[in-house]
C-alpha angles and dihedrals in degrees: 000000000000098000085070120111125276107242112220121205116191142123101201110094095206091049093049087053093048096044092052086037084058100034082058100053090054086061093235116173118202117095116250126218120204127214121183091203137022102242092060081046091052086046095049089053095044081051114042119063092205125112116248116218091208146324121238104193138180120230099221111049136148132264081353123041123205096249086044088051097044089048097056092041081055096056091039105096098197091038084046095048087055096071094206106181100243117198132184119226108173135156092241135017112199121183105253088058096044085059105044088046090053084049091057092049093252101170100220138006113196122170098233118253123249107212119059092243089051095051085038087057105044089043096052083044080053098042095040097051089046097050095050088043129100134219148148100289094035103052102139 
């Protein structure tokens, strides 16, 4: 539902801080979990039987990259069946990941902003278009 956590996937340990600070002033609700690489993130989705609202993931990440994490939630029928939102939000976005990610379905690629108005701004533009859409698993 969306009422589901925000999975955060990021191994930097400032940006994880600025993005939930953030995530915090725009009075968002729902609880984030952080995960510093994709395959803890992976484990955390084959295990949990809550819905998450979205995922918010790096591209390079360690152990695990981004591209590495969206493919096996791809060919994961019952990861796949979730339709969990994934974004990118990366701190760069060159064009051979972009388009890998597009190729695996990812549903948005932003380069991460570097002031905190800035990251206030593009994640209430995320959350806000998230919320108001509708999807397989948020049909009202």
């Amino acid at each position: 539902m969306k009422s589901g956590p925000i999975l955060l996937i990021e191994d930097d340990v400032d940006d994880q801080e600025f993005i939930t600070d953030a995530l915090h002033m725009l009075e968002v609700k729902n609880h984030v979990e952080i995960f510093d690489n994709g395959q803890k993130a992976l484990d955390y989705l084959l295990a949990t039987n809550e819905q998450p609202f979205l995922i918010l993931s790096d591209v390079n990440l360690p152990i695990m990259n981004g591209l590495q994490l969206k493919s096996e939630i791809q060919q994961n029928p019952y990861l796949k069946d979730k339709s969990i939102p994934f974004i990118f939000l990366s701190t760069s976005a060159d064009a051979k990941a972009v388009y890998e990610a597009f190729q695996l379905s990812v549903q948005g690629f932003f380069v991460k902003e570097n002031t905190y108005d800035g990251i206030q701004q593009q994640l209430k533009q995320i959350i806000d278009y998230w919320k108001n859409s509708r999807h397989p698993n948020y049909v009202a």
